[in-house]
N, C-alpha and C positions, 0 to 999 in steps of 0.2 A: 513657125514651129521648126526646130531645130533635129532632126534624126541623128539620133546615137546608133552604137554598134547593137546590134541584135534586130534593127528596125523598127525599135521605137522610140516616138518623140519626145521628145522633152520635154512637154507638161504632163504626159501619161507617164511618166519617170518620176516625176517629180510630186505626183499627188502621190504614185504609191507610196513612195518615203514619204509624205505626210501623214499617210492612212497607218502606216508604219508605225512611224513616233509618235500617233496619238495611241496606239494601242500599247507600247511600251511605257509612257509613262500611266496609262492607268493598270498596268501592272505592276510597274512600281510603285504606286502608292495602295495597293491592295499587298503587298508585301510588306509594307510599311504596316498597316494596319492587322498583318498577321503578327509578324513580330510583336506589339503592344500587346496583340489578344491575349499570347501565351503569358504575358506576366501575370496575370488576371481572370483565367479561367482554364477549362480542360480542354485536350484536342479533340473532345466529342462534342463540343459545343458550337454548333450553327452562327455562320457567320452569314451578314449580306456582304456582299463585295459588286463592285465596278465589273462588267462583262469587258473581258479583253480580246473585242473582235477588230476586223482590221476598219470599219467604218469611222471615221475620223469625230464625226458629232455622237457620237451612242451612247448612250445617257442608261441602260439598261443594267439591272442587278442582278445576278445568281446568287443561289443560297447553296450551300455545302458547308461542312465539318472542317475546324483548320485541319484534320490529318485530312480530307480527304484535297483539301488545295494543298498541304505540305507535300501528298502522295505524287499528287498533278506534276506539280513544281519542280520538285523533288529532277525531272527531266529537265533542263531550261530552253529545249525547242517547245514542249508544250505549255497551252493557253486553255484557261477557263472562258466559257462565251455563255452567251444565254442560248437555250433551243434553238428558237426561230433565228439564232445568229450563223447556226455552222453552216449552213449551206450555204452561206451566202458570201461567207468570209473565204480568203484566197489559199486558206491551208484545210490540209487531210485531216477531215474528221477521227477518229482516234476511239470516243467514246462516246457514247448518250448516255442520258439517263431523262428522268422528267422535270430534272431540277437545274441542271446545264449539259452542258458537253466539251467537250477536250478536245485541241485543233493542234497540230503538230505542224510546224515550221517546213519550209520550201512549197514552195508554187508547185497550183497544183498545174498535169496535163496542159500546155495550151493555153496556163494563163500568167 
């Protein structure tokens, strides 16, 4: 293992940029899939989408309104997760509800 500047190693660097890039591209393909939405229905209409937490395999879906992911988005430090995902995930929770929650960009305290 290799120490970078801050005092951590290089595989612990390197998974988080994995952990990373999986959660960005399944935001972008849940953007992708809002874009389409709107040719084809209203932004009151209930979407499932990809949770966009930082866990690189997460296979989990949130349900919300495209306005209420256009509302989310609308910031692009914030992310849609599933509940049982924000705690768990490396960024400040933001919002709950019982349908998902919103995680806001930069590490948190400590980690």
């Amino acid at each position: 293992m290799t120490a970078r500047a801050g005092g951590r190693d290089e595989s612990t660097v390197d998974a988080a940029y994995a952990r990373l890039g999986a959660a960005i591209a399944r935001a972008d393909e849940n953007r992708a899939l809002v874009t389409e939405a709107y040719k084809i229905t209203s932004p009151q209409t209930a979407l499932t989408l990809r949770c966009e937490c930082m866990h690189r395999l997460c296979t989990e879906v949130v349900a919300l309104t495209l306005e209420e992911y256009e509302e989310i988005t609308a910031d692009p430090a914030q992310a849609v997760v599933a509940p049982s995902h924000a705690d768990v995930d490396e960024r400040e929770v933001v919002k709950r509800t019982s349908r998902f929650s919103v995680v806001e960009e930069g590490l948190r305290e400590g980690g």
